[in-house]
C-alpha positions, -999 to +999 in steps of 0.1 A: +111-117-037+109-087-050+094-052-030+082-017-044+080+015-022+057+041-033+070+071-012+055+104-008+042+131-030+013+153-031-021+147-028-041+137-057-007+127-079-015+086-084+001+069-062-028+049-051-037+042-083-001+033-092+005+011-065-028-008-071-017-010-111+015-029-099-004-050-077-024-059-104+001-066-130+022-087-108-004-110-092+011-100-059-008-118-029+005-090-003+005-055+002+002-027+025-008+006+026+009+027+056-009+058+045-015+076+080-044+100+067-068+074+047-057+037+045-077+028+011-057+007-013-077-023-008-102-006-021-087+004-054-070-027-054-102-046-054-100-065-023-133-080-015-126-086+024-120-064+054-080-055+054-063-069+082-050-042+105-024-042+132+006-019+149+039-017+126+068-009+154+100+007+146+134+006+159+160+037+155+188+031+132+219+016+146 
């Protein structure tokens, strides 16, 4: 399995769109978008169902 990160950036740069161009050009059946602001892959990614939402948790590094 293989994983991308699209990290930071300013506003209005792509990466949205970037993301959602490797999501399409790998077939990839899983993504998430951790964007705190505005949450809206799934809609550039052209998901046709509500996204599935829920608490991500994080630990301190050892």
């Amino acid at each position: 399995m293989k994983k991308l990160l699209i990290l930071s950036g300013k506003g209005g740069t792509g990466k949205t769109t970037t993301a959602a161009a490797f999501i399409d050009f790998s077939k990839t059946k899983g993504f998430a978008d951790c964007d705190v602001d505005a949450p809206n892959l799934h809609l550039v990614a052209g998901v046709k169902t509500d996204p599935k939402k829920g608490v991500f948790m994080v630990r301190k590094k050892l």
